[in-house]
mmCIF file of the C-alpha atoms, coordinates in Angstrom:
data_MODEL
# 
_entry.id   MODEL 
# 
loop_
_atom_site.group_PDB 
_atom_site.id 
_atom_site.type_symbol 
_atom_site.label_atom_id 
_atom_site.label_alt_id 
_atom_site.label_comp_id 
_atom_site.label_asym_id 
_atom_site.label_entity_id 
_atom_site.label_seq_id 
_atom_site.pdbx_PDB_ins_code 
_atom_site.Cartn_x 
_atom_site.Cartn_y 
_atom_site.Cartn_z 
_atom_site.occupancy 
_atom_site.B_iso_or_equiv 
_atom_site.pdbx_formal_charge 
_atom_site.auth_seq_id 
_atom_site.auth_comp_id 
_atom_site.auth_asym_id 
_atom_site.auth_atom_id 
_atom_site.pdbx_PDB_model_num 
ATOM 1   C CA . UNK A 1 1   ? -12.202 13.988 4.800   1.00 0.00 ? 1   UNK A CA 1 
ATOM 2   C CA . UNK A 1 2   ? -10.027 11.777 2.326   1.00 0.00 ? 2   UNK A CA 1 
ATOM 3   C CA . UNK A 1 3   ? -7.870  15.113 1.915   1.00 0.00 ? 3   UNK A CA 1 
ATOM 4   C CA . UNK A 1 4   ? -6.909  15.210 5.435   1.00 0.00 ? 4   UNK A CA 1 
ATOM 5   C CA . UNK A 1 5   ? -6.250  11.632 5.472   1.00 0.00 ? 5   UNK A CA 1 
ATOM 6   C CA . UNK A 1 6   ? -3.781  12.680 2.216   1.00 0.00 ? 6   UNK A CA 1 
ATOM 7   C CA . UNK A 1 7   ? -2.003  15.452 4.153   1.00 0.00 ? 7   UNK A CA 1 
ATOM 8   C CA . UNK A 1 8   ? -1.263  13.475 7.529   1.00 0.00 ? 8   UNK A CA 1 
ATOM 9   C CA . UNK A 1 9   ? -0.393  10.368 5.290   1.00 0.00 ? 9   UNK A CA 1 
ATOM 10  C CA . UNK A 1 10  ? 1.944   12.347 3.039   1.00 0.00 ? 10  UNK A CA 1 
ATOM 11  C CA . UNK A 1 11  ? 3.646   14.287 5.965   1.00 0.00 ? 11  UNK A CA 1 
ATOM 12  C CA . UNK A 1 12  ? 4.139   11.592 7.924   1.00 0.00 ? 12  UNK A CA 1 
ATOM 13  C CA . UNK A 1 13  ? 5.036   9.209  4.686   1.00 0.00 ? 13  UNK A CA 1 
ATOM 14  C CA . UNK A 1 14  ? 7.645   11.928 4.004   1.00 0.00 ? 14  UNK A CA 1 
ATOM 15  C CA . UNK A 1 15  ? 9.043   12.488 7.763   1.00 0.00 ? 15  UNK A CA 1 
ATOM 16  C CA . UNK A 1 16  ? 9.129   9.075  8.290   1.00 0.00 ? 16  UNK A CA 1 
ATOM 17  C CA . UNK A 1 17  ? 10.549  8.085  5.087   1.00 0.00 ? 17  UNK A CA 1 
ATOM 18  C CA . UNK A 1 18  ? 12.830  10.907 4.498   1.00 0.00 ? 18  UNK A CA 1 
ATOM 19  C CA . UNK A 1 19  ? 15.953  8.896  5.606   1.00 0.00 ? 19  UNK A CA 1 
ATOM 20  C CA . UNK A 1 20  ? 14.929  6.095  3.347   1.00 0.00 ? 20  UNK A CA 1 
ATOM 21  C CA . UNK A 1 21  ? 14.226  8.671  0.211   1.00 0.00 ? 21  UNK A CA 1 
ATOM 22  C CA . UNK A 1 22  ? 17.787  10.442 1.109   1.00 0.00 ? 22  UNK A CA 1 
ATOM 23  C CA . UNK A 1 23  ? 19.247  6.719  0.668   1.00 0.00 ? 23  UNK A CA 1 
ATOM 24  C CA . UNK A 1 24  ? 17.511  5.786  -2.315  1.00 0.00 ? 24  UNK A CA 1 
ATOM 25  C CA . UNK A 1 25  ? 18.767  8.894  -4.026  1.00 0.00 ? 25  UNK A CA 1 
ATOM 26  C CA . UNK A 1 26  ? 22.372  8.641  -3.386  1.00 0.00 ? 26  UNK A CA 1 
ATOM 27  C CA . UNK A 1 27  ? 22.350  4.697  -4.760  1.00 0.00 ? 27  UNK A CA 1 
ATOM 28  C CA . UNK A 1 28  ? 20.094  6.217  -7.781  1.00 0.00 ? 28  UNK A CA 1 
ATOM 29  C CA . UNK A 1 29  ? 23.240  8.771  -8.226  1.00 0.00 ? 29  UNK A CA 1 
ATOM 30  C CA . UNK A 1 30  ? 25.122  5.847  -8.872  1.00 0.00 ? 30  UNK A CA 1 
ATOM 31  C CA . UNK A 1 31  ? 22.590  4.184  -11.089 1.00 0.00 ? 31  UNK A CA 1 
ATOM 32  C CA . UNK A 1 32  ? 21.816  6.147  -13.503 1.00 0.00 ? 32  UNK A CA 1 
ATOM 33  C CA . UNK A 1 33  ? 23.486  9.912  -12.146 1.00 0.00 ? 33  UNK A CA 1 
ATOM 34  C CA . UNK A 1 34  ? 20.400  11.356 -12.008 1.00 0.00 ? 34  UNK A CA 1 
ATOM 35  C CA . UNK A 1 35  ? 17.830  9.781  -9.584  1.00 0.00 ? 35  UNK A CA 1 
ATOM 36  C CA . UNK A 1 36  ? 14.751  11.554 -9.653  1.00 0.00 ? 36  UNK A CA 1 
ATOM 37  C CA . UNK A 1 37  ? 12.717  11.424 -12.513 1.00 0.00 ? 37  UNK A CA 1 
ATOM 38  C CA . UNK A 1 38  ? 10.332  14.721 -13.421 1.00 0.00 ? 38  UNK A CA 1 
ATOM 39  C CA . UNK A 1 39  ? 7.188   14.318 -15.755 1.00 0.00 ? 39  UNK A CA 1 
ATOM 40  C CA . UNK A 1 40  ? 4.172   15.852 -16.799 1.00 0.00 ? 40  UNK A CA 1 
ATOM 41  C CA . UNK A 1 41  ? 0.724   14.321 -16.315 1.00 0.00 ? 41  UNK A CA 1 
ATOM 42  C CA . UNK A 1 42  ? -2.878  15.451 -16.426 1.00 0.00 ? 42  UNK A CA 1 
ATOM 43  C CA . UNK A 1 43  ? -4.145  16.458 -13.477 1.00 0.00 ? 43  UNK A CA 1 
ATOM 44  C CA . UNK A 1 44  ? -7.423  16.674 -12.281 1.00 0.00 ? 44  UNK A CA 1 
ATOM 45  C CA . UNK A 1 45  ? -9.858  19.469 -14.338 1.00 0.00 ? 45  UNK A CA 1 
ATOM 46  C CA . UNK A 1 46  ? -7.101  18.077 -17.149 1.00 0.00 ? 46  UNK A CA 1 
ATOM 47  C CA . UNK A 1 47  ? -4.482  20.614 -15.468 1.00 0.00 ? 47  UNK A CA 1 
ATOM 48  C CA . UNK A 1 48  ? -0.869  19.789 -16.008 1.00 0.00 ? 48  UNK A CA 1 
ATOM 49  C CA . UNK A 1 49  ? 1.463   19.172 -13.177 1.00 0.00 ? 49  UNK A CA 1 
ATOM 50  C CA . UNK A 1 50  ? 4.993   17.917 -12.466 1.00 0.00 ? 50  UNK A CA 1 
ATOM 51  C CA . UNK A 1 51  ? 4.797   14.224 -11.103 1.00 0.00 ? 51  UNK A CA 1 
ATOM 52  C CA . UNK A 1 52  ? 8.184   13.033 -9.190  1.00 0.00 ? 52  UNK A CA 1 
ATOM 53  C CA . UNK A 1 53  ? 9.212   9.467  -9.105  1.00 0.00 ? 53  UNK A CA 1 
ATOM 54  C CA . UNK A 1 54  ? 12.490  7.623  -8.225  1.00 0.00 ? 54  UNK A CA 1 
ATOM 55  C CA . UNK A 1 55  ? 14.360  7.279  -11.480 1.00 0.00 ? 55  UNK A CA 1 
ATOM 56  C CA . UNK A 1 56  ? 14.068  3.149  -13.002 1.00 0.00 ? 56  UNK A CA 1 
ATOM 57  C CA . UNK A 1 57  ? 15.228  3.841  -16.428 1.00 0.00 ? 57  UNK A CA 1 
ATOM 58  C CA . UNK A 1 58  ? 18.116  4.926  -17.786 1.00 0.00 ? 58  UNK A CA 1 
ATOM 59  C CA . UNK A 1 59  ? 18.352  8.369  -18.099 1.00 0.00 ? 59  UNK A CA 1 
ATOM 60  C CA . UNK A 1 60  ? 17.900  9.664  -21.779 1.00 0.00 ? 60  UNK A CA 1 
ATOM 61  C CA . UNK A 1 61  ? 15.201  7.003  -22.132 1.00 0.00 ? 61  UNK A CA 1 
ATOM 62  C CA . UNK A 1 62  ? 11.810  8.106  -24.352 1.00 0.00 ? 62  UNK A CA 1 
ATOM 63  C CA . UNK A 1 63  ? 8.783   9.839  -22.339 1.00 0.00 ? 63  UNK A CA 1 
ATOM 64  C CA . UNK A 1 64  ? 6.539   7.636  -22.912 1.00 0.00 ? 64  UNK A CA 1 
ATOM 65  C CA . UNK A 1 65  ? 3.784   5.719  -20.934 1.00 0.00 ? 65  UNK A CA 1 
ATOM 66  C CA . UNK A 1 66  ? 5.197   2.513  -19.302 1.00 0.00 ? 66  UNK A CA 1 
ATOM 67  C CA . UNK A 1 67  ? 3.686   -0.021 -21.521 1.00 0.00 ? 67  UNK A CA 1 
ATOM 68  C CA . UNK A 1 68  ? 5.264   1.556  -24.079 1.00 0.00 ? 68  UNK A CA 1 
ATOM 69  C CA . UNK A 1 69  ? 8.926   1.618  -22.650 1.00 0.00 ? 69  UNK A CA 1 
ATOM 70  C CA . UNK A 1 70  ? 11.271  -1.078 -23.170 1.00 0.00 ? 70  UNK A CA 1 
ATOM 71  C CA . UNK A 1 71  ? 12.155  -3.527 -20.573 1.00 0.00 ? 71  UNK A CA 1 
ATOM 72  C CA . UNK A 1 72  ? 15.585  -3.122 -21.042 1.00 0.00 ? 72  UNK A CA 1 
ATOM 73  C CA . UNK A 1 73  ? 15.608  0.832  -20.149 1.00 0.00 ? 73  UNK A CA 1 
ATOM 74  C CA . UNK A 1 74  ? 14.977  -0.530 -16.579 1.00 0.00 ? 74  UNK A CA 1 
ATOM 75  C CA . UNK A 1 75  ? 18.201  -0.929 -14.714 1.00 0.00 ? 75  UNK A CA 1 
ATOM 76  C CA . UNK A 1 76  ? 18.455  -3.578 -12.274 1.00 0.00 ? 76  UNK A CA 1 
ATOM 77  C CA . UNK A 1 77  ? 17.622  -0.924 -9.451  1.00 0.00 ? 77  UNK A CA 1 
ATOM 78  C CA . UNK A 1 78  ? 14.968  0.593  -11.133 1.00 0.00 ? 78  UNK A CA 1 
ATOM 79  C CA . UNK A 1 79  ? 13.571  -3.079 -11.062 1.00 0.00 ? 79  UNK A CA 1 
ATOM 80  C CA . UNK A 1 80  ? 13.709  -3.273 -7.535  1.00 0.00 ? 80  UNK A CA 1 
ATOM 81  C CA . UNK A 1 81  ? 12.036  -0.125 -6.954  1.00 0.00 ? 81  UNK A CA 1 
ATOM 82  C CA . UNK A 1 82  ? 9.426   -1.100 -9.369  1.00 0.00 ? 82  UNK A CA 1 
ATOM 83  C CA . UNK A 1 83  ? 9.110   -4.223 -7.643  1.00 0.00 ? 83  UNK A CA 1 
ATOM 84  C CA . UNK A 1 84  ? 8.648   -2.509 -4.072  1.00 0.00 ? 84  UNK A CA 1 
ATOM 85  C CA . UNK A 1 85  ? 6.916   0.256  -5.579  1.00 0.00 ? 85  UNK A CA 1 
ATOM 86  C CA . UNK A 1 86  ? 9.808   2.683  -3.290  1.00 0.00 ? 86  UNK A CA 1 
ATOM 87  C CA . UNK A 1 87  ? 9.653   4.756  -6.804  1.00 0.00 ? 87  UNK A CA 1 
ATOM 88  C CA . UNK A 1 88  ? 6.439   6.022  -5.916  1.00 0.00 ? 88  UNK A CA 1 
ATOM 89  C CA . UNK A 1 89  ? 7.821   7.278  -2.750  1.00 0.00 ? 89  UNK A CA 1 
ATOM 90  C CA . UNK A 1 90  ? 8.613   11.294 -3.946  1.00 0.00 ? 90  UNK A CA 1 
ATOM 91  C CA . UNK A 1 91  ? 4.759   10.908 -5.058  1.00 0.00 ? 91  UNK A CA 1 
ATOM 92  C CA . UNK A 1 92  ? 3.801   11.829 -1.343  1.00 0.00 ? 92  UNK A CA 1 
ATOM 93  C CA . UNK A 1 93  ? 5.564   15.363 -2.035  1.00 0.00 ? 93  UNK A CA 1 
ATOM 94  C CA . UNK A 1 94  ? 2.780   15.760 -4.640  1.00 0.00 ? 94  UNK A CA 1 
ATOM 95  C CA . UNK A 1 95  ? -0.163  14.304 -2.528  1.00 0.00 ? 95  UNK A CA 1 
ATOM 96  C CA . UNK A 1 96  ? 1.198   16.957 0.107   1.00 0.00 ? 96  UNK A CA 1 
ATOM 97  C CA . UNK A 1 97  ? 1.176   19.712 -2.414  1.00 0.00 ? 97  UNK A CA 1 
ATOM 98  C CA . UNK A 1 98  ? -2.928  19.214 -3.719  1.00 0.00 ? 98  UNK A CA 1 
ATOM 99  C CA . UNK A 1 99  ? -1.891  17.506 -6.876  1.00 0.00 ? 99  UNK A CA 1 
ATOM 100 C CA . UNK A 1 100 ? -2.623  14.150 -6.610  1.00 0.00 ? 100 UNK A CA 1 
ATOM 101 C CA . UNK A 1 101 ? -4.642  11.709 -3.836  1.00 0.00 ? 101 UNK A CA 1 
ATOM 102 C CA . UNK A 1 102 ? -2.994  8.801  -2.191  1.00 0.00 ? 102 UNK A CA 1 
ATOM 103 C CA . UNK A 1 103 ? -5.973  6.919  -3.716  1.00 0.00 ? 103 UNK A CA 1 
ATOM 104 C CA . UNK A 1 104 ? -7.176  7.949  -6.993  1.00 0.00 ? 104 UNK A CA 1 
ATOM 105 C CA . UNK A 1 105 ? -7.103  7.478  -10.979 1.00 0.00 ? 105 UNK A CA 1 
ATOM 106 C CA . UNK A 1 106 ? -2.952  6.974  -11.962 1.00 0.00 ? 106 UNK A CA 1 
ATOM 107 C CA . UNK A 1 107 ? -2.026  10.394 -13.639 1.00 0.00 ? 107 UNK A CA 1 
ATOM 108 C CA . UNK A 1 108 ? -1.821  9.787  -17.548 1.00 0.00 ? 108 UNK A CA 1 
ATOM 109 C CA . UNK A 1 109 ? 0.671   11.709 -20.216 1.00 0.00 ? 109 UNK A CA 1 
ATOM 110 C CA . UNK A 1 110 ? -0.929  14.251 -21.704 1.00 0.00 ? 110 UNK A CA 1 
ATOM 111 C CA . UNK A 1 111 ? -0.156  11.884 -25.257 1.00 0.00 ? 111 UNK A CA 1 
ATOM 112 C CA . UNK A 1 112 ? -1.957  9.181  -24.020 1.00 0.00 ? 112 UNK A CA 1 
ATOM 113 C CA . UNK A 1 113 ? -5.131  11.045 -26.057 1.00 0.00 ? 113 UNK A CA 1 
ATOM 114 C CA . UNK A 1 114 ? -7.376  7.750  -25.912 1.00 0.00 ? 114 UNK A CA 1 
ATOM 115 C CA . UNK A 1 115 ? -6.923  7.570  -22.269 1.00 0.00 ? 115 UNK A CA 1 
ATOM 116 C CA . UNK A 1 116 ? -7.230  11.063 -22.081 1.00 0.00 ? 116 UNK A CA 1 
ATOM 117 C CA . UNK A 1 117 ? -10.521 11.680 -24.187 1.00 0.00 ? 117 UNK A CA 1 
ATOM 118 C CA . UNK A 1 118 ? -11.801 8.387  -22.295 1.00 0.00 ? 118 UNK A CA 1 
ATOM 119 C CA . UNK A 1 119 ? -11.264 9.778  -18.827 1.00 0.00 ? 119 UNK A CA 1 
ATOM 120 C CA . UNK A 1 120 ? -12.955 13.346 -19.926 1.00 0.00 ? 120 UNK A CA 1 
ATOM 121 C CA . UNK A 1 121 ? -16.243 11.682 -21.229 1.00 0.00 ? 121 UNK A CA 1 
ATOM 122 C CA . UNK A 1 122 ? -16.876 9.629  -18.047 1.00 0.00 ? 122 UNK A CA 1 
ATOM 123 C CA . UNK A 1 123 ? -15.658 13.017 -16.135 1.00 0.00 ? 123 UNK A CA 1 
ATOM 124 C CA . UNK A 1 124 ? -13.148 11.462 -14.454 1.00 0.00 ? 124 UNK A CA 1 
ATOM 125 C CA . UNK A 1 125 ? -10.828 14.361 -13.627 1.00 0.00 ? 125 UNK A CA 1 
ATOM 126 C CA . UNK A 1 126 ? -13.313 16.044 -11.638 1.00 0.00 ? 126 UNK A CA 1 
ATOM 127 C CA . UNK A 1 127 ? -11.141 14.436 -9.337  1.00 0.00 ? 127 UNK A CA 1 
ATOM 128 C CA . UNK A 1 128 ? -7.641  14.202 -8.239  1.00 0.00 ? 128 UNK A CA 1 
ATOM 129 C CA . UNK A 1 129 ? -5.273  11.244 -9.668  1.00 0.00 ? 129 UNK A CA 1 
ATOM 130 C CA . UNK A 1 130 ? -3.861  8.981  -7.257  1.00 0.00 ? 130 UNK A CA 1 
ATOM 131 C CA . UNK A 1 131 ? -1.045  6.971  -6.505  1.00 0.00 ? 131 UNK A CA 1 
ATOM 132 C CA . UNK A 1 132 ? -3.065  3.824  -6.536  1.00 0.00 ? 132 UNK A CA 1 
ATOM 133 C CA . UNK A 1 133 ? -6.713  2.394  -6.497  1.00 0.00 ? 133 UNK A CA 1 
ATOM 134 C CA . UNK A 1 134 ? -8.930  0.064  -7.294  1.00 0.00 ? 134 UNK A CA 1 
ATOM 135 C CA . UNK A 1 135 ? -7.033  -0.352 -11.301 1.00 0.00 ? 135 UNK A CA 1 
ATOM 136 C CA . UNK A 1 136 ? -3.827  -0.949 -9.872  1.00 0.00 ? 136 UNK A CA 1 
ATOM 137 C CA . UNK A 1 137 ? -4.631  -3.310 -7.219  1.00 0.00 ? 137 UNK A CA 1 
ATOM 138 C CA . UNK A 1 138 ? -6.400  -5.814 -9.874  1.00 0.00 ? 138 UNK A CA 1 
ATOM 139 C CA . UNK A 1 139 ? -3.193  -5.300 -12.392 1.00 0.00 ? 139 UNK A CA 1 
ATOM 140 C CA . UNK A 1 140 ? -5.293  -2.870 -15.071 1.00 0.00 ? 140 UNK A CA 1 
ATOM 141 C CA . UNK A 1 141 ? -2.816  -0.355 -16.344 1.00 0.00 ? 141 UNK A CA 1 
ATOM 142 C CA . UNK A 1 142 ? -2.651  2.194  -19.508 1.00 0.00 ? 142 UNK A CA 1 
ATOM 143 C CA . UNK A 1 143 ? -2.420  -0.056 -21.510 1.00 0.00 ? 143 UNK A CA 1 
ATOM 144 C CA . UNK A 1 144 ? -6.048  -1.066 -21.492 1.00 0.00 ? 144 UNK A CA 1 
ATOM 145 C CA . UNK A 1 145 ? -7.407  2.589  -22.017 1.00 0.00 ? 145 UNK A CA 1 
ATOM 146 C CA . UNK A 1 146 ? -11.092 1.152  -21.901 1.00 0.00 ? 146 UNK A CA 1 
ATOM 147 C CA . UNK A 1 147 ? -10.803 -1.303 -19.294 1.00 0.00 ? 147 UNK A CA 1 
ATOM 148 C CA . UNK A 1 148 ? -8.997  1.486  -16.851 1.00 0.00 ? 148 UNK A CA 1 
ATOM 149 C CA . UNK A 1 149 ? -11.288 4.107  -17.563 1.00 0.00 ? 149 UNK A CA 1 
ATOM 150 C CA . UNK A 1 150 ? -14.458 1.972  -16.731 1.00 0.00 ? 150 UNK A CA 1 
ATOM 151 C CA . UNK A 1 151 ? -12.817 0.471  -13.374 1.00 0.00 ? 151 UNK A CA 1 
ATOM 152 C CA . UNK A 1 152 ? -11.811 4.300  -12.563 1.00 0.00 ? 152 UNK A CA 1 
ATOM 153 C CA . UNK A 1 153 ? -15.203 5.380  -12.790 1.00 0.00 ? 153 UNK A CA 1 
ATOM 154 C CA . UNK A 1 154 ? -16.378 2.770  -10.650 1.00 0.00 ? 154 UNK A CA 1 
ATOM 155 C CA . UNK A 1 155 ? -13.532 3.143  -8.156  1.00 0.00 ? 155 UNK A CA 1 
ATOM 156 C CA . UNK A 1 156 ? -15.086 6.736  -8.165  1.00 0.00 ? 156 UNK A CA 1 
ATOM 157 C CA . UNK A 1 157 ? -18.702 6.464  -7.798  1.00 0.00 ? 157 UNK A CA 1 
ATOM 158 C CA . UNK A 1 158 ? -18.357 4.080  -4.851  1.00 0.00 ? 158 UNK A CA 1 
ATOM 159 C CA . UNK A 1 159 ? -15.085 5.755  -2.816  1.00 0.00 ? 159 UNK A CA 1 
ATOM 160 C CA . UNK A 1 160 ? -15.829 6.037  1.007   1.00 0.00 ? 160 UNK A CA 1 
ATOM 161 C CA . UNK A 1 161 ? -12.997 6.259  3.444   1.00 0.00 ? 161 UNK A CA 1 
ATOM 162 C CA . UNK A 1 162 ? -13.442 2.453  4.000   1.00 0.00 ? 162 UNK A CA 1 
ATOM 163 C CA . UNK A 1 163 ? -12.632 1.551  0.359   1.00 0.00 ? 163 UNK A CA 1 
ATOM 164 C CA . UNK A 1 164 ? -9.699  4.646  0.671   1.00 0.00 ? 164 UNK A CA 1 
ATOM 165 C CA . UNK A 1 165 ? -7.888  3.041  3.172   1.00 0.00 ? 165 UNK A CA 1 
ATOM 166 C CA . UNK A 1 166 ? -8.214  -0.656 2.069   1.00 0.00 ? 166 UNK A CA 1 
ATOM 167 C CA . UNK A 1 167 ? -6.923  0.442  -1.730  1.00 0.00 ? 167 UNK A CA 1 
ATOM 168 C CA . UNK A 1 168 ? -3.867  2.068  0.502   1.00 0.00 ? 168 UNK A CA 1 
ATOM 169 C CA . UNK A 1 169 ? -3.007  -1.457 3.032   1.00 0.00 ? 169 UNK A CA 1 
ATOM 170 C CA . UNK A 1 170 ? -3.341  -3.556 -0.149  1.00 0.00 ? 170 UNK A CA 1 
ATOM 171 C CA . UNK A 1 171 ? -1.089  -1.748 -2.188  1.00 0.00 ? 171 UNK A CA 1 
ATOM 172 C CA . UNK A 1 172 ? 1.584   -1.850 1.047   1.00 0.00 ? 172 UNK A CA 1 
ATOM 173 C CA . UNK A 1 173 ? 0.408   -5.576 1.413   1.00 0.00 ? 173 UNK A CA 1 
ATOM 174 C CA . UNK A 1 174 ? 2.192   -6.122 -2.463  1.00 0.00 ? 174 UNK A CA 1 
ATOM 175 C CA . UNK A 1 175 ? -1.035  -5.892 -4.221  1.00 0.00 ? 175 UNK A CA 1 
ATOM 176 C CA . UNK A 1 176 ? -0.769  -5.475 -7.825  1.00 0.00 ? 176 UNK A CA 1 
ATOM 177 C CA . UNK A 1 177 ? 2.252   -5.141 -9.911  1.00 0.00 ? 177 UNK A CA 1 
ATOM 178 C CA . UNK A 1 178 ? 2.398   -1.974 -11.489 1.00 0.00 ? 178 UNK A CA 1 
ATOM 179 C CA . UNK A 1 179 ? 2.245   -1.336 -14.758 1.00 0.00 ? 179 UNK A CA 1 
ATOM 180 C CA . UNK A 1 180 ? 3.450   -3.366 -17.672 1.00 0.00 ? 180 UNK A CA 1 
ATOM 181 C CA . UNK A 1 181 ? 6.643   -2.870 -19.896 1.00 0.00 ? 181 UNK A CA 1 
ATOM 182 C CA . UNK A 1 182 ? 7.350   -4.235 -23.309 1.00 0.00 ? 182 UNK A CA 1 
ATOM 183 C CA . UNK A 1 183 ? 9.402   -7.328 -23.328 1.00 0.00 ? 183 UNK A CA 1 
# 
């Protein structure tokens, strides 16, 4: 049932927000010249896929998990769409496609091996990542490898449609800040 709710809430995300996305790219052209950003993640069974954001950083910046980015990579628009969380927006594209859930585990970088070896023990990608959940409402990110994997797990165990859609108004709402960068 939650996959249905992803396809009809990424279609209509994208139909609906296409206008908006087309905007946000041609500012981002003038931002940083290249506006949307292309990374590899684990996926769920530990699969690889292309994840697509907005671009925040400037481009030539390191590919490394956020907490481990400096603050001043972020341009001033990137900021915004960090702070609206609009960057996530091209993530629909990949809830559309069967990669990820609107409401799941965040996708890690295949080098984030603590995360990663964390995640497999408590068989957490026998399930599809998400674009946010129960972590990034209460302001856990990868930085805490432990602390994310437990409140993953239990996001997991106890994930009804109920809990789906209430992760998904109180992200909209402003809920949670994203995750962290170095000062």
């Amino acid at each position: 049932m939650i996959r249905f709710f992803d396809i009809v809430f990424s279609i209509v995300g994208l139909t609906v927000g296409f206008p908006l996305l087309v905007l946000l790219i041609i500012v981002g052209l003038f931002d940083t010249g290249s506006p949307l950003f292309r990374q590899t993640r684990v996926g769920r069974y530990q699969k690889p896929f292309t994840l697509f954001k907005l671009r925040t950083m400037k481009k030539g910046t390191a590919s490394v998990a956020t907490h481990l980015a400096n603050a001043s990579s972020i341009t001033k628009y990137g900021a915004f769409l960090r702070k609206t969380k609009l960057d996530e927006l091209p993530q629909l594209w990949n809830v559309l496609i069967g990669n990820m859930s609107l409401v799941g585990p965040r996708p890690c970088l295949p080098s984030q091996t603590e995360l990663v070896n964390s995640r497999a023990a408590r068989g957490i990608f026998d399930f599809r990542p998400g674009i946010t959940g129960l972590a990034q409402i209460n302001e856990i990110d990868m930085s805490e490898p432990k602390a994310l994997t437990e409140v993953d797990e239990a996001m997991l165990k106890s994930l009804t449609l109920i809990s789906y859609f209430r992760y998904i108004v109180l992200t909209v709402l402003g809920k949670g800040s994203g995750d962290r960068v170095r000062g």
